[in-house]
C-alpha positions as CSV (number, residue, x, y, z in Angstrom):
1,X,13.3,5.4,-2.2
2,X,13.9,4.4,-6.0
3,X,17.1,5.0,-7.0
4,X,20.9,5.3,-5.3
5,X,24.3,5.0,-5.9
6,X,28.0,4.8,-4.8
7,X,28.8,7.6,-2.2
8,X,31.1,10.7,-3.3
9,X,33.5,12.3,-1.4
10,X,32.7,13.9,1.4
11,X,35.7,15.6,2.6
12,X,38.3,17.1,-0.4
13,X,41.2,14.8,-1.4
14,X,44.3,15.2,0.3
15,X,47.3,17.3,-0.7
16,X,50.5,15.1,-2.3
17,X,52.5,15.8,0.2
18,X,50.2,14.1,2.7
19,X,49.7,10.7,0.7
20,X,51.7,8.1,1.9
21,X,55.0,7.2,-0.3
22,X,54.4,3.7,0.1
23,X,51.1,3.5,-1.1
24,X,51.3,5.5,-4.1
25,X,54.1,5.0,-5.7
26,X,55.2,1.4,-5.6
27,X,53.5,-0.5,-8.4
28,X,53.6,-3.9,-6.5
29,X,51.9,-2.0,-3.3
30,X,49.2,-0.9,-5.8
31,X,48.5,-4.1,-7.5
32,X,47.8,-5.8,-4.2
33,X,45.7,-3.7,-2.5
34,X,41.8,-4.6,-2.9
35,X,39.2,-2.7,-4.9
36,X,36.6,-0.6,-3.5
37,X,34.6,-3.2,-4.6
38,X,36.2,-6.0,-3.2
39,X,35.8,-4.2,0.2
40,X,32.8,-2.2,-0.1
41,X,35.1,0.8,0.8
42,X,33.4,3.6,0.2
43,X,35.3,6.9,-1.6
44,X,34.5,9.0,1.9
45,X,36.5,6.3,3.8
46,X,39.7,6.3,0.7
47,X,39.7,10.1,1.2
48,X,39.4,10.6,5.0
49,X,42.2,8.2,5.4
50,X,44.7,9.7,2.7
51,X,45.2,12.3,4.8
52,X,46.3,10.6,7.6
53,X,49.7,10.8,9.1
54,X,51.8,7.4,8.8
55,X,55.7,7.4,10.0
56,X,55.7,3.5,8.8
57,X,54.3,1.7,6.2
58,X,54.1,-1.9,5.1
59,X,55.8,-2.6,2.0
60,X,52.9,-5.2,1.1
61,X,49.5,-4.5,2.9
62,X,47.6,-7.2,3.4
63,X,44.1,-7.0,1.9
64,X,41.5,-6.4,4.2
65,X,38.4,-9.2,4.4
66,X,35.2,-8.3,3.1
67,X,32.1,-8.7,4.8
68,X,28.8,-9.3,4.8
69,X,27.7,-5.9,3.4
70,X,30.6,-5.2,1.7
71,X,29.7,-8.6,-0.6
72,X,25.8,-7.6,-1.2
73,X,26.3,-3.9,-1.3
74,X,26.6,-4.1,-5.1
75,X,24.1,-6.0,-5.8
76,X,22.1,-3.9,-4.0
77,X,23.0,-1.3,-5.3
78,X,21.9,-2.4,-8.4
79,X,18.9,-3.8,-8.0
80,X,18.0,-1.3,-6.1
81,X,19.0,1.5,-9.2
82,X,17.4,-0.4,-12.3
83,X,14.4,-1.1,-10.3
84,X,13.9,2.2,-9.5
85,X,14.3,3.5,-13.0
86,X,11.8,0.8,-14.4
87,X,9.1,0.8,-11.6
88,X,9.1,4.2,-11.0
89,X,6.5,5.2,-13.5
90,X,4.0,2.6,-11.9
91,X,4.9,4.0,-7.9
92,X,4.4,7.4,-9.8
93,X,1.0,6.4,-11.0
94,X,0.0,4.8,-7.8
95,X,1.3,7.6,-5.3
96,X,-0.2,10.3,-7.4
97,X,-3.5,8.7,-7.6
98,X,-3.6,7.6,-3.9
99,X,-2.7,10.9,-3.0
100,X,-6.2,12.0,-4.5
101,X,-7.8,9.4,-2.8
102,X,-6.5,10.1,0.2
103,X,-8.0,13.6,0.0
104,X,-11.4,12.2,-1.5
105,X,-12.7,12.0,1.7
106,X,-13.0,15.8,2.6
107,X,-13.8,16.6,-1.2
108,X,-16.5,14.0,-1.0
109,X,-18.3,16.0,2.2
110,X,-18.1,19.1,0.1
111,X,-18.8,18.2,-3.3
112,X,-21.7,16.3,-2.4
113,X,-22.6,18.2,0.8
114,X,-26.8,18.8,0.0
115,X,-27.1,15.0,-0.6
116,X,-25.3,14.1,2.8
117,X,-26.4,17.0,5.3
118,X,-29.3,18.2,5.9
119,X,-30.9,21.1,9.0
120,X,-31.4,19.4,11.8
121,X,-35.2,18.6,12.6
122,X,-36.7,17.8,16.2
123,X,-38.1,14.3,15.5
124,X,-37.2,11.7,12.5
125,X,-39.5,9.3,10.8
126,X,-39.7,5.9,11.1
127,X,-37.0,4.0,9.1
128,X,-39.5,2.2,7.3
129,X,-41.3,5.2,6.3
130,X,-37.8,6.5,5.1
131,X,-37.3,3.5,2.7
132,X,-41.1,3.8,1.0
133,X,-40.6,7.6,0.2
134,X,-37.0,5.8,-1.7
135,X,-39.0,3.4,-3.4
136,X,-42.1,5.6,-4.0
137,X,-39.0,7.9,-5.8
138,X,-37.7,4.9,-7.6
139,X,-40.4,2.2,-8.2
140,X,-37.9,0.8,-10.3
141,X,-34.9,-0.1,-7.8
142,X,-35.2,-3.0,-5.3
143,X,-33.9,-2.0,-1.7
144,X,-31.1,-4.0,-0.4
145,X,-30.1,-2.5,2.5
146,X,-30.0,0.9,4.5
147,X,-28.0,3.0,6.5
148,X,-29.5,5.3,9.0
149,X,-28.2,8.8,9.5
150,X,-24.9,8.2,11.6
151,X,-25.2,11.7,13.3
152,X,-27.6,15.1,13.6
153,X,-27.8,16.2,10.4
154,X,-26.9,13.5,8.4
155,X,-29.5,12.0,6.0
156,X,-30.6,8.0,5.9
157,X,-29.0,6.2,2.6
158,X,-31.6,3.8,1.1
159,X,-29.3,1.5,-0.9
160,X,-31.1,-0.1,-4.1
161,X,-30.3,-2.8,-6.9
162,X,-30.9,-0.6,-10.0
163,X,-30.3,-1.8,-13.7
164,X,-29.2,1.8,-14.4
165,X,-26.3,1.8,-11.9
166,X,-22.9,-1.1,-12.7
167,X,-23.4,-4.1,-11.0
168,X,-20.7,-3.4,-8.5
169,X,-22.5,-0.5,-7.2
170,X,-25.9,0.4,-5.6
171,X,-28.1,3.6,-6.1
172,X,-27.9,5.2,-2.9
173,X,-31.5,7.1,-2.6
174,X,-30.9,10.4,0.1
175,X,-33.7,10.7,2.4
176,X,-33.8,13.7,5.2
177,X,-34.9,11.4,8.3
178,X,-36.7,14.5,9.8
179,X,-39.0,15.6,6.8
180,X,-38.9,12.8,4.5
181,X,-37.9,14.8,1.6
182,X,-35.5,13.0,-0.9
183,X,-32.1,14.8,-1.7
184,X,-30.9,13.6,-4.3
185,X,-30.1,9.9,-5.9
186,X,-26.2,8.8,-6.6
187,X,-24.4,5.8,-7.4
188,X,-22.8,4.0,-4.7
189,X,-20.0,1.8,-4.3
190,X,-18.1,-0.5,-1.9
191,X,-18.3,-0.9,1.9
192,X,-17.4,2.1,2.3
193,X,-20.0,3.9,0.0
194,X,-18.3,6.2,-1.3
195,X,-19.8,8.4,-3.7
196,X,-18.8,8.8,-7.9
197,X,-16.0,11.6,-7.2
198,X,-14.1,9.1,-5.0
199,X,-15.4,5.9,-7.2
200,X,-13.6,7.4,-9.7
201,X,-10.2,8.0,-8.4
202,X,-10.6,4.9,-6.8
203,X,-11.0,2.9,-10.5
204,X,-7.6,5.5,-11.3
205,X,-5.9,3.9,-8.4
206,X,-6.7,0.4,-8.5
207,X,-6.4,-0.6,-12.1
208,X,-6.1,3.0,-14.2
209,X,-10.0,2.1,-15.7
210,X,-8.8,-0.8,-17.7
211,X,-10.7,-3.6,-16.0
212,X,-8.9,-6.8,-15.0
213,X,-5.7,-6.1,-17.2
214,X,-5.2,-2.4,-15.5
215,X,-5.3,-4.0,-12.0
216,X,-1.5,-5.5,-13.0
217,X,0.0,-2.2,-13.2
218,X,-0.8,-1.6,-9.5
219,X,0.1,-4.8,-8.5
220,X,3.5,-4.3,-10.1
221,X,3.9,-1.4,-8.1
222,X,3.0,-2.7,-4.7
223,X,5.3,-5.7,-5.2
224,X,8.1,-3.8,-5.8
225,X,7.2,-0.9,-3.4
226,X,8.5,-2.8,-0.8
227,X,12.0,-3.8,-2.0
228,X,12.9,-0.9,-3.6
229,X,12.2,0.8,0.3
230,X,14.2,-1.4,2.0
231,X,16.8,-1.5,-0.5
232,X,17.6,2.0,-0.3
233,X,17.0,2.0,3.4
234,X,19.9,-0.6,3.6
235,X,22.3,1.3,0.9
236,X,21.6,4.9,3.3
237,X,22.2,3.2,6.6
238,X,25.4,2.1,5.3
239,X,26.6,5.0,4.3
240,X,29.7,6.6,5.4
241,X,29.0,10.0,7.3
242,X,30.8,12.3,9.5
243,X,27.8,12.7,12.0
244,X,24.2,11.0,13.0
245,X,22.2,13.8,12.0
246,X,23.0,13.5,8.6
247,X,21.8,10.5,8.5
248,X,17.8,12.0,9.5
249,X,18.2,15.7,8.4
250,X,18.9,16.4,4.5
251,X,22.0,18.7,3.9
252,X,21.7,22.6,2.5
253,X,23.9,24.2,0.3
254,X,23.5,24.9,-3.1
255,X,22.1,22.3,-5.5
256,X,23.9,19.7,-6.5
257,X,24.0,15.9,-6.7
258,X,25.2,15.5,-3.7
259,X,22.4,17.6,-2.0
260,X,19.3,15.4,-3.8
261,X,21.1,12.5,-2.7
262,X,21.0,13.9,1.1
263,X,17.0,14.8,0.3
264,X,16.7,11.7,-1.0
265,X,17.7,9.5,1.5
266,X,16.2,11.3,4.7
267,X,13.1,11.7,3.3
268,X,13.1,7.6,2.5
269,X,14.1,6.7,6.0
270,X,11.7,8.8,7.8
271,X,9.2,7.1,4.6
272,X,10.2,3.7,5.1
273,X,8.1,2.0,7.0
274,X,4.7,3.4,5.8
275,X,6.0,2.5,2.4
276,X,6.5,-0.7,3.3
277,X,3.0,-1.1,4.9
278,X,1.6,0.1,1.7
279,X,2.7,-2.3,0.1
280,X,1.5,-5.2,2.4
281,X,-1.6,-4.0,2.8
282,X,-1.9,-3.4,-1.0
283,X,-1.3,-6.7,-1.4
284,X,-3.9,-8.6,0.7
285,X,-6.2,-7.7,-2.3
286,X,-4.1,-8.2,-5.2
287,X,-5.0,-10.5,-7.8
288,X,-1.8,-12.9,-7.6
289,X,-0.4,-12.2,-4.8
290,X,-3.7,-11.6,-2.6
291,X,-4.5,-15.1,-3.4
292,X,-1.4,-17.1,-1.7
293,X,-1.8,-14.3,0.9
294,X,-5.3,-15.8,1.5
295,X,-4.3,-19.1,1.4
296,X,-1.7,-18.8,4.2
297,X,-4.0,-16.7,5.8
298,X,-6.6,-19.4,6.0
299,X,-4.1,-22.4,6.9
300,X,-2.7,-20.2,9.7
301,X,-6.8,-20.1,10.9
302,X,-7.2,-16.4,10.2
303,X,-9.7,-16.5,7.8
304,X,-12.3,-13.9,8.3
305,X,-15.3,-15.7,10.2
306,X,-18.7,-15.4,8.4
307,X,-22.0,-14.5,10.0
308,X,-25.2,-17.4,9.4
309,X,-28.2,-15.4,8.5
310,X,-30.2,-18.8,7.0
311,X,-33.7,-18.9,8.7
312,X,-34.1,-22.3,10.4
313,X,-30.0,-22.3,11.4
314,X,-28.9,-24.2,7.9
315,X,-25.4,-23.6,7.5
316,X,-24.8,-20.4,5.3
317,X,-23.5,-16.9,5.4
318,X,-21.7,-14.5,3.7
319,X,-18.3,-12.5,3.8
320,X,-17.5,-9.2,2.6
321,X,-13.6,-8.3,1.7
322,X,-13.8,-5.0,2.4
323,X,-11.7,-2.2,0.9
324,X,-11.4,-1.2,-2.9
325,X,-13.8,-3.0,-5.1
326,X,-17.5,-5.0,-4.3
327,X,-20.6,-4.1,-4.2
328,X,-23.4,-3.8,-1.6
329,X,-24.9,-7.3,-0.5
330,X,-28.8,-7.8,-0.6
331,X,-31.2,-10.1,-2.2
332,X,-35.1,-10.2,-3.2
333,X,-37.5,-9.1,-0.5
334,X,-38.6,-12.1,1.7
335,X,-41.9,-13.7,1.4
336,X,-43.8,-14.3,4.4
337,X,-44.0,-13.1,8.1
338,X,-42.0,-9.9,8.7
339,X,-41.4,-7.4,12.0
340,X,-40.4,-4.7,9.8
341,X,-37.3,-3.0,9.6
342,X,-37.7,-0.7,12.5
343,X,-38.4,-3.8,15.1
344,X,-35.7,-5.5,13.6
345,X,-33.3,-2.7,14.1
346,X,-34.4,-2.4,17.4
347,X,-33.7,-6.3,18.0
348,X,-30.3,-5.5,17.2
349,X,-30.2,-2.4,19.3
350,X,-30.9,-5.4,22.6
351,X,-28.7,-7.7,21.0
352,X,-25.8,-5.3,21.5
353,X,-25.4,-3.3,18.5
354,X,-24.7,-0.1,19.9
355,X,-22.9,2.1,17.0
356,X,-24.5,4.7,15.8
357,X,-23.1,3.6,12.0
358,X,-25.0,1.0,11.5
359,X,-26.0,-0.6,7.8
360,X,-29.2,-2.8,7.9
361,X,-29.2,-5.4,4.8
362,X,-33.3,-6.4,4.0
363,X,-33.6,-10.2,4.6
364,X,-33.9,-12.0,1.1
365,X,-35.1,-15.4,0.3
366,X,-34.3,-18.1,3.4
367,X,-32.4,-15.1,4.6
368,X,-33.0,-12.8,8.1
369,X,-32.2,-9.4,8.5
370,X,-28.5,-8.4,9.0
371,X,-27.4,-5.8,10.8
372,X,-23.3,-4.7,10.9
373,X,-22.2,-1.8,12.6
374,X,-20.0,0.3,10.1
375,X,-17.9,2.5,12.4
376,X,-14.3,1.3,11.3
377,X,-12.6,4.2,13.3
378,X,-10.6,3.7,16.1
379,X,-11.6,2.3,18.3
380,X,-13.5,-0.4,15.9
381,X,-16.9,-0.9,15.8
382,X,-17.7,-3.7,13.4
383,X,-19.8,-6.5,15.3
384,X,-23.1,-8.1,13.3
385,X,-26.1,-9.6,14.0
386,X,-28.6,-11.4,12.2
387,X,-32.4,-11.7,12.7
388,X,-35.4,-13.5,11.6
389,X,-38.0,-11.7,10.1
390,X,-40.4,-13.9,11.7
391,X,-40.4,-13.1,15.3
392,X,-37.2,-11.0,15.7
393,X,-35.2,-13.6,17.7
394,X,-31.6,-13.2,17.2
395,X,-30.4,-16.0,14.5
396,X,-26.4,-15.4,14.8
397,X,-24.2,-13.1,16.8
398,X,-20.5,-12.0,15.1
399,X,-18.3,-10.2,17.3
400,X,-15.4,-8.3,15.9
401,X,-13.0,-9.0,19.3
402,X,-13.6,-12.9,18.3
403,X,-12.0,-12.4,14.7
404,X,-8.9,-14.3,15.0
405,X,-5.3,-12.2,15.5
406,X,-4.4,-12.1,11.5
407,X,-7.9,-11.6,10.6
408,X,-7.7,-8.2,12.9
409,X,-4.8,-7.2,11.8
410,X,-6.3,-8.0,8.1
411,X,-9.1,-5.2,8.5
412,X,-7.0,-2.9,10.6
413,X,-4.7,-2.9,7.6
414,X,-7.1,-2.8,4.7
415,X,-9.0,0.1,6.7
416,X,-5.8,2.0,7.7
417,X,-4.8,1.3,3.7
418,X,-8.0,3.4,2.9
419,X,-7.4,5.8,5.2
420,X,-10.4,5.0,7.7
421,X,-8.6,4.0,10.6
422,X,-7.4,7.2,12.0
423,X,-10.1,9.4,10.3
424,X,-9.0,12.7,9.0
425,X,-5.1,11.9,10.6
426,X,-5.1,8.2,8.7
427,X,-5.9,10.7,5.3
428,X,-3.6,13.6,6.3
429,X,-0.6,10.7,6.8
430,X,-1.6,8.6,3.6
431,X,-1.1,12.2,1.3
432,X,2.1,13.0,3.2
433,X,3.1,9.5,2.8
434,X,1.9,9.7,-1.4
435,X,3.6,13.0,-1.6
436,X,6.5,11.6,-0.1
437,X,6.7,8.6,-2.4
438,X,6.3,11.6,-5.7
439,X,9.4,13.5,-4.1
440,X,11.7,10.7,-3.8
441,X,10.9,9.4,-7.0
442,X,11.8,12.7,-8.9
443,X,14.9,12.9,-6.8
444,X,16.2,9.5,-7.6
445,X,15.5,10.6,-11.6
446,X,17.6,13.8,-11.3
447,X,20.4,11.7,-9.4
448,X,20.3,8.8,-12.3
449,X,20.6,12.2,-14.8
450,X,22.7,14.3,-13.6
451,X,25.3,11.4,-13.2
452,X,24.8,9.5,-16.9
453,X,26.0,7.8,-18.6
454,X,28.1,6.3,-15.7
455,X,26.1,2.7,-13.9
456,X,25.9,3.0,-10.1
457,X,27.7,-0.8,-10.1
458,X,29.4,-3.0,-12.4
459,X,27.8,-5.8,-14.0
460,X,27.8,-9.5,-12.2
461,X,28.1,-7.7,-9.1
462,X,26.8,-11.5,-7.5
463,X,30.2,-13.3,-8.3
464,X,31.3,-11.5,-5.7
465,X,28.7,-12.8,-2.9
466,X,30.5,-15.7,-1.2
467,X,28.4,-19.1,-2.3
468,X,27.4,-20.0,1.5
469,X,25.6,-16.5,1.2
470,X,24.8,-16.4,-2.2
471,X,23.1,-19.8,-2.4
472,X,20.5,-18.9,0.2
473,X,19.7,-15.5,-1.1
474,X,18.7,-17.2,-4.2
475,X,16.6,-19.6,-2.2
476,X,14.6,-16.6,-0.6
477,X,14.4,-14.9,-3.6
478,X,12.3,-17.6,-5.3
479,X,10.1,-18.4,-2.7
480,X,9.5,-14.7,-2.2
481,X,8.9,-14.4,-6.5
482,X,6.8,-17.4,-6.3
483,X,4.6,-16.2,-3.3
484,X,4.5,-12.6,-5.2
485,X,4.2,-13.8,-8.9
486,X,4.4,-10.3,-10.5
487,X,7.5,-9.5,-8.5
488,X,9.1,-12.9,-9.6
489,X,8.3,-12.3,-13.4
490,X,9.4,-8.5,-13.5
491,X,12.8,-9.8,-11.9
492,X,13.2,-12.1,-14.3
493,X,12.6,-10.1,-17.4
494,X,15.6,-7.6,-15.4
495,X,18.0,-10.3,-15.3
496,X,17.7,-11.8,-19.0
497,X,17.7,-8.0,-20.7
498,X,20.6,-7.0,-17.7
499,X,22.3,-10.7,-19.6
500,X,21.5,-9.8,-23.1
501,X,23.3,-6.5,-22.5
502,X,26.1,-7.5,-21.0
503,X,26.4,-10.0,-24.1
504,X,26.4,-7.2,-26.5
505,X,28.7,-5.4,-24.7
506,X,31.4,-8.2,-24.5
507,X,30.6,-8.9,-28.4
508,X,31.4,-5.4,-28.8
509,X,34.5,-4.8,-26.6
510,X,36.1,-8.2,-28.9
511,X,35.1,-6.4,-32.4
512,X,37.4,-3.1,-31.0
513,X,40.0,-5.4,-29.5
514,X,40.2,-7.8,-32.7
């Protein structure tokens, strides 16, 4: 939801004859009555009551006490409005390109569908053998790790440090487990491996293919994603309506204002709290914000635990943030005594490693084989082992139910973020969710233009916040704009253009006057 504004009438205003004498046509009745302002009133509650049937009326109303929402519902209002209008191009951005990552997935099994599958053969080689026909097709690379085929008819990816691929990637040699014959050689990137179609709209995604600089823009976005939702959530809850269902269902009728506002709305309430999720989970690898994230994270003792793969027990290990970004792990070949990579598997295998998605990282120097299962699907399969090269005997065991609460709930997020989680429903619900996010975004433009030049609220729309609510709001806002550093600096730059406008609007109204 990106951008809102005062209510219109819902019902038509009432005939003359129906208004009340004393109320409108006695100056000092008028001048003492509050504004809709002052009360939060808004103009479907003026017109539903100007119809009603009075035999008496006070000669001086008394004006009615404003509450809590009545005080911030201008300020929401126009936060919520001018942060729509500013951030909306970056939440454009981001929903448009995470609705193409979203579908990546599927494209990815399609577009590179003779590297991935293969006819399904009656016996498979020996992993080993697998990774010397890779190397015997690229003397060059150096293996790092490899991932058998997960399922029938899927091919083993022999993973290799390549000075022809970035360093943040791996080229991912294809090798049918059942005849040995190599499909086909790719670039591959992340945890999740994925392949250059969805590398690439990945890079679109996370920081537009600028580098460091580009990763602000999405950062922006996700800082704001989440007060802008449940701004407009608060502004369309309290709302006056004749009946509940408008409040889930959007209105027909011809097109109008009124209508995209209705759209608008519904769509955001039923959006809410996915849009909100997004955000958080975008977050946890942010630059600015990712980094206070991790720091409570670690003082609350969620960190994510490491598993020790140091031959003779020295302390050591290695931890993997998974999601957008990083390459795959693996270091020189090590020297000495080794079982071999199908024993080692197989050591594993006792150990409990039971998931058919498995990825096996080649010991390096000092270093024992590792071996993670891969299968981030509900229900999660993610636990690790190490073993020595030597003689096979397990060096560390990492279980994934042992992770501490918030580091679960870290990788449920990040993976439900990428649209692993759920499988093909986690994808299906991250496009509605991006397509969504589009649709409210181009309503809440065609509501700002079809009612310019007005402003949805007047300007200094906090002097009217009483100070024993004002004060702490002020409090929460900079501890939340210090915690999210981008949020707290956009804000900022809103406020002193919002001030140097009202300035030269003042300077202007006294030139006329004078």
């Amino acid at each position: 939801m990106t951008i809102d504004d005062p209510a219109r009438p819902e019902t038509p205003e009432a005939p003359p004859s129906e208004r009340t004498p004393s109320t409108s046509s006695t100056p000092s009745a008028r001048s003492t009555l509050p504004t809709q302002a002052e009360t939060g009133e808004t103009a479907e509650t003026a017109e539903a009551t100007a119809g009603a049937d009075t035999t008496e009326a006070p000669s001086t109303p008394a004006p009615r006490k404003a509450g809590t929402w009545s005080a911030l519902r201008p300020l929401v209002l126009r936060l919520h409005f001018y942060a729509g209008v500013l951030i909306a191009p970056f939440l454009l951005v981001a929903a448009a390109s995470g609705l193409l990552y979203a579908l990546s997935y599927q494209a990815e099994k399609v577009v590179y569908a003779h590297e991935l599958e293969v006819p399904v053969g009656e016996t498979t080689l020996p992993l080993s053998r697998q990774v010397d026909i890779a190397r015997e097709a690229n003397p060059d690379g150096t293996v790092t790790a490899v991932w058998p085929g997960a399922e029938p008819g899927a091919t083993t990816r022999v993973l290799m440090a390549d000075p022809d691929v970035p360093e943040d990637a791996s080229l991912a040699v294809f090798v049918d487990p059942y005849t040995g014959d190599v499909r086909g050689q790719l670039p591959s990137y992340g945890s999740s491996g994925a392949l250059p179609l969805r590398t690439w709209i990945d890079g679109l995604h996370r920081d537009l293919h600028l580098g460091e600089f580009g990763r602000n823009y999405s950062e922006l976005a996700a800082s704001w994603l989440w007060v802008i939702a449940l701004g407009g959530l608060l502004l369309w809850l309290g709302r006056r309506r004749r009946n509940r269902r408008a409040l889930f269902v959007p209105e027909g009728g011809p097109a109008s204002r009124r209508r995209t506002l209705s759209w608008h709305g519904s769509v955001g309430l039923w959006a809410v709290t996915g849009l909100v999720l997004l955000s958080a989970t975008g977050l946890t690898w942010s630059k600015y914000a990712g980094e206070n994230i991790g720091v409570v994270q670690d003082g609350l003792g969620g960190a994510t635990p490491t598993l020790t793969a140091t031959v003779g027990g020295a302390a050591g290990g290695s931890s993997e943030h998974e999601g957008h970004g990083g390459g795959h792990t693996g270091g020189t070949t090590a020297q000495g005594p080794d079982i071999g990579l199908d024993k080692a598997l197989a050591a594993a295998r006792a150990a409990g490693i039971d998931s058919p998605k498995v990825s096996v990282v080649l010991p390096g120097e000092g270093k024992g084989y590792v071996v993670k299962e891969t299968d981030a699907q509900f229900p999660l399969q993610l636990d690790s082992v190490a073993v020595d090269p030597a003689d096979g005997e397990v060096l560390d065991r990492l279980r994934f139910a042992d992770y501490p609460l918030l580091a679960k709930l870290t990788r449920i997020g990040i993976d439900a973020h990428m649209g692993v989680f759920l499988g093909l429903f986690n994808q299906l619900a991250l496009a509605v969710l991006a397509l969504a996010l589009i649709l409210l975004i181009l309503w809440g433009y065609r509501m700002w233009w079809l009612r310019r030049p007005g402003r949805p609220a007047a300007r200094g729309a906090w002097r009217k916040v009483p100070v024993t609510m004002l004060l702490p709001l002020l409090a929460v806002t900079a501890a939340v704009g210090w915690f999210v550093p981008l949020l707290g600096i956009s804000l900022l730059l809103f406020l002193t253009v919002d001030l140097a406008l009202g300035l030269v609007s003042r300077a202007r109204g006294t030139a006329r006057a004078s």
